[in-house]
PLY file of the C-alpha trace (Angstrom):
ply
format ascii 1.0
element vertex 257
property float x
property float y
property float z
element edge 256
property int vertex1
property int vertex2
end_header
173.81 103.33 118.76
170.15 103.41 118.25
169.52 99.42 118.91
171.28 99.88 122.18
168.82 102.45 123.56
165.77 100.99 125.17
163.85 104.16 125.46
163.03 106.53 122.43
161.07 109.90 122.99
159.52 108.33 126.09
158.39 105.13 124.71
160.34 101.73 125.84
161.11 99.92 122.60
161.31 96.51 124.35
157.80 96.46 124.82
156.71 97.53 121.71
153.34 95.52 120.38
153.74 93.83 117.47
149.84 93.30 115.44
149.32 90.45 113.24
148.18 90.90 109.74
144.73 90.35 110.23
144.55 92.65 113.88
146.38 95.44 111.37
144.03 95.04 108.24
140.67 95.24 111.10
142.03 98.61 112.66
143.20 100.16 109.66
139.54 98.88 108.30
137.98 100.46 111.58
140.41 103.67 111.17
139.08 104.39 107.59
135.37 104.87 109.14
136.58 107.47 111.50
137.36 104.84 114.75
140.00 107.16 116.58
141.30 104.74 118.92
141.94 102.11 116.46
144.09 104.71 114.97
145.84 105.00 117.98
146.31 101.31 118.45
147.62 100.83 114.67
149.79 103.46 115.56
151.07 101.98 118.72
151.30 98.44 117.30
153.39 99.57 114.39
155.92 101.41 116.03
158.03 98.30 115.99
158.42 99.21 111.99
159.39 102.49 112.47
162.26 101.42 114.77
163.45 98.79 112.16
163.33 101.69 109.73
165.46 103.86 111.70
168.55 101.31 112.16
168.77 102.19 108.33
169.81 105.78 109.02
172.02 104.86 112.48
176.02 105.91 112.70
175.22 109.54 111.13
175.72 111.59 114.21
171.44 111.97 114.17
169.70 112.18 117.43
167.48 108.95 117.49
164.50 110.27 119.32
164.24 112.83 116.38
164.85 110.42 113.87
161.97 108.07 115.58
159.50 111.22 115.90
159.97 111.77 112.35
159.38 108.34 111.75
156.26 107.95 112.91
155.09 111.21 111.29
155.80 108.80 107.69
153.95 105.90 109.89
150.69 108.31 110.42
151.09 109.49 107.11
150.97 105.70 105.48
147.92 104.60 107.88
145.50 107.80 106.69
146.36 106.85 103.00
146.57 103.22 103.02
144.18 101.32 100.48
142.76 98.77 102.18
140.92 97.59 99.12
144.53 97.05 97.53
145.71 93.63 97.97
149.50 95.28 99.63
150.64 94.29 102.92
150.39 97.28 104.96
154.56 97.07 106.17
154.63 97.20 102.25
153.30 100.55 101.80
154.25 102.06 105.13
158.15 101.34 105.17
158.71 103.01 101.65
156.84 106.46 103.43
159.11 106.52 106.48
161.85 106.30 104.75
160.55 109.08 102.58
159.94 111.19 105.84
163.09 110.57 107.20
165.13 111.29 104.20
163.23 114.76 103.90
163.22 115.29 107.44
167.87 114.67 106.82
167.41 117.05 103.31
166.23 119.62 105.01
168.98 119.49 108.38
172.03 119.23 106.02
174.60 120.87 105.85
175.19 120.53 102.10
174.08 123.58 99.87
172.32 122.31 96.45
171.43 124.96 93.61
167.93 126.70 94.33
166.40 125.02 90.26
167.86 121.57 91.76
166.26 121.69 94.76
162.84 122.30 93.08
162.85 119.53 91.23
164.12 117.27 93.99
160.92 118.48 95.76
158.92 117.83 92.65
160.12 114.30 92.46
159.84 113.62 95.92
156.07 115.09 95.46
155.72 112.82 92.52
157.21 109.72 94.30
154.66 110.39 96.85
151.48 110.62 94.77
152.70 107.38 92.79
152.81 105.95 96.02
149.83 106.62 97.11
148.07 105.53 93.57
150.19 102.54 93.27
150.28 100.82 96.83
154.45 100.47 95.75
157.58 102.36 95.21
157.71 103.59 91.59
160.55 103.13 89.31
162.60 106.26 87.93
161.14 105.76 84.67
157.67 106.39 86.24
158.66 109.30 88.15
160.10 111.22 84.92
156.78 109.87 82.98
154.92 111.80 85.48
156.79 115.03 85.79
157.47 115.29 81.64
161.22 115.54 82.85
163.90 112.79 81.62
165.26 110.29 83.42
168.85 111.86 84.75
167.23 114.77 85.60
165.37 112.29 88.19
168.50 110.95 89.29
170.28 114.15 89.60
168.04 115.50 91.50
167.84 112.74 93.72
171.25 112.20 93.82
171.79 116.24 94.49
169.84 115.79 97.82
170.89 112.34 99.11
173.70 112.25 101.46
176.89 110.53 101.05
176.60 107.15 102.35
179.56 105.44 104.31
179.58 101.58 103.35
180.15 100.64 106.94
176.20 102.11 107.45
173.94 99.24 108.98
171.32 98.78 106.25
169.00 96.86 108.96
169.87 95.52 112.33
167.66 93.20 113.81
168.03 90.06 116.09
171.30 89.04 114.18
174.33 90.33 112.67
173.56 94.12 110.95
173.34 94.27 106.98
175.90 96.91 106.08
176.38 99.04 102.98
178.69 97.23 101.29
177.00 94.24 101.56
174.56 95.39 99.28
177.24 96.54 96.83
177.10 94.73 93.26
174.78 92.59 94.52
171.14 93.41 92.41
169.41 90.68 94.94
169.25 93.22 98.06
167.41 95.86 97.08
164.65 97.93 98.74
162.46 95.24 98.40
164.16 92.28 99.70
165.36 94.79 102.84
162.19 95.12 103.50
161.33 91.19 103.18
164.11 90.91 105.64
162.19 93.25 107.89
158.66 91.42 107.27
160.51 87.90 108.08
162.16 89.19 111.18
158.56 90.09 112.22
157.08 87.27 111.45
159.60 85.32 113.22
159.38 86.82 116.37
155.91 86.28 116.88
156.76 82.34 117.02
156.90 80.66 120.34
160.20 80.50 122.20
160.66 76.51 121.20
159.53 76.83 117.56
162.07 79.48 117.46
164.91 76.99 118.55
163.86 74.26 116.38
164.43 76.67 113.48
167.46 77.35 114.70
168.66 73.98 114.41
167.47 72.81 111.24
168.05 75.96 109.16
170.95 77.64 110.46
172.74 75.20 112.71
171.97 72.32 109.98
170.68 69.19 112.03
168.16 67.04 110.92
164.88 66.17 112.67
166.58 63.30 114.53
169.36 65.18 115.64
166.92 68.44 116.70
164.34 65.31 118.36
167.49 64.24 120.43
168.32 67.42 121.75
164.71 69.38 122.66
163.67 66.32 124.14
160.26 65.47 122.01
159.70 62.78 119.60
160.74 63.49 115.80
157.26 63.79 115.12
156.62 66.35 117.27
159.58 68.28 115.95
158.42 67.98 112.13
154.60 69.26 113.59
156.34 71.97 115.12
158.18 73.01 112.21
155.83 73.01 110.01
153.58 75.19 111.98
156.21 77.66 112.43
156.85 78.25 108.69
153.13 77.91 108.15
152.54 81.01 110.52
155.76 82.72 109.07
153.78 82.47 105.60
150.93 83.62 107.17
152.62 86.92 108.77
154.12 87.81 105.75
0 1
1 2
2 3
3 4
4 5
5 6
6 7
7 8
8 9
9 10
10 11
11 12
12 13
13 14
14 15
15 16
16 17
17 18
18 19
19 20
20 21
21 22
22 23
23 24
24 25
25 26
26 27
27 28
28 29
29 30
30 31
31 32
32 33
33 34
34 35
35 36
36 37
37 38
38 39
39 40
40 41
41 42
42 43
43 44
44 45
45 46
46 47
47 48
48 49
49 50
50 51
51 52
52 53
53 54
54 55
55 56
56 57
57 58
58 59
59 60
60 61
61 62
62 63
63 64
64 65
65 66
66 67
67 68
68 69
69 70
70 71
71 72
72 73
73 74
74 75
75 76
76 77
77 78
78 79
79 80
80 81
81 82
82 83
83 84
84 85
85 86
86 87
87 88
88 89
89 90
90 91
91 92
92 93
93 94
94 95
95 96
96 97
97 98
98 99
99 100
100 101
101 102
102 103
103 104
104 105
105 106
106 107
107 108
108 109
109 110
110 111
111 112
112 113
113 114
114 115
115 116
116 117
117 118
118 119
119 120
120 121
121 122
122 123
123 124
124 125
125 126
126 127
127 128
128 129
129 130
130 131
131 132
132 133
133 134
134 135
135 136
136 137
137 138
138 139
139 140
140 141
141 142
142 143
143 144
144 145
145 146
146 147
147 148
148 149
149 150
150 151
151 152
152 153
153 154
154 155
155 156
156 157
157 158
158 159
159 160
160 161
161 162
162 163
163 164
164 165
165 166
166 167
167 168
168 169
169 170
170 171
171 172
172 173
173 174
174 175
175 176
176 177
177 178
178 179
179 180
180 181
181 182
182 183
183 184
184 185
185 186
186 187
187 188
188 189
189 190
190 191
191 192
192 193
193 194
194 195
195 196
196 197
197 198
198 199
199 200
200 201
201 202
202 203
203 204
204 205
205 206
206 207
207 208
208 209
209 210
210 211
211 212
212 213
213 214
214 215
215 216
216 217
217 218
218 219
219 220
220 221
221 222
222 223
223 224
224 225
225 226
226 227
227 228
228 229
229 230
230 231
231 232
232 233
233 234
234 235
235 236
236 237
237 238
238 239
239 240
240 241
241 242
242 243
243 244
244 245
245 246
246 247
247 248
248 249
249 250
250 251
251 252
252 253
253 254
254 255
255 256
């Protein structure tokens, strides 16, 4: 399983940096005017997303130190053409082209034999998905995609569908500090899509960049349910301290995301 192994093509995953919003807006800022080391440390400090995107993709038989090479190739590629005059989170942007990279990077390795005409257009729409990307600081919608290729719309999602590979519904969608998001979770359910995955990824981040005690006191108001007297009782600090506490945790969770 990829979140057991601690080491991934020679880097150790549980000391990966994680930047804050504002450290990844100055080096991507610094990167644009030519600043090669804060290209290196944007790439270093967002390595973290790459291995949340890869947990998507785990239980397929893939090696993950390939998987997590390709992976940052999409990472690279999302830094040199981020927008930083766009107002888009920079996770926002990036996640959408690893999963791109890593989805060309499986295309290309399987096993399954697609007509040569479908192919092409997969690669055209792929292309296309790219560019839109790229312009639009967001995944675009099938609609778009045909719009800009003069194709209709089921020939985008045949295509697409032509290239992708079957799916089991057992397949961790994300795994982070918690219990995975499978598949079949996400089946019928128009609330988890792409977008809200990756929210889940963005609030996992932001979460672990809170102390070890804010942390806990989330814990126990949000998932374990007690109130502020209960949570003062048990950490030992006055209720007032606990409802400071909280607040600045959720403050700085807003703030990271």
């Amino acid at each position: 399983m990829i979140q057991s192994k601690v080491e991934l093509s020679g880097v150790n995953t549980a000391k990966l940096k994680v930047l804050k919003s504002d450290e990844t807006m100055e080096l991507l800022r610094r990167s644009k005017e030519g600043d090669k080391k804060a290209r290196e440390e944007l790439i270093a400090g967002n390595l973290r997303l790459v291995l949340s995107v890869i947990q998507k993709f785990s239980g397929r038989g893939e090696n993950a130190d390939d998987l997590f090479q390709v992976g940052c190739i999409g990472l690279i590629k999302a830094i040199d053409n981020f927008d930083i005059s766009q107002n888009v989170r920079f996770s926002t942007y990036g996640v959408p082209m690893i999963i791109g990279e890593i989805r060309r990077y499986l295309r290309d390795n399987s096993a399954v034999r697609v007509s040569r005409s479908m192919r092409d257009t997969a690669y055209k729409v792929l292309q296309a998905k790219e560019r839109l990307i790229n312009q639009n600081q967001r995944e675009p919608t099938v609609e778009e995609i045909a719009k800009e290729l003069g194709i209709k719309r089921e020939d985008v999602v045949f295509a697409i569908d032509a290239i992708m590979e079957p799916v089991s519904l057992y397949e961790p969608v994300y795994t982070g500090s918690g219990d995975a998001i499978y598949v079949m979770d996400q089946v019928s359910d128009t609330k988890n899509t792409d977008e809200s995955w990756m929210e889940q990824i963005a609030l996992s981040e932001a979460i672990s960049k809170l102390s070890e005690r804010e942390r806990h006191i989330l814990a126990l108001r949000f998932y374990a349910g007690k109130t502020q007297m209960e949570v003062s009782a048990e950490v030992g600090i006055s209720q007032a301290q606990v409802s400071r506490l909280e607040k600045n945790a959720i403050n700085q969770i807003k703030k990271n995301m």
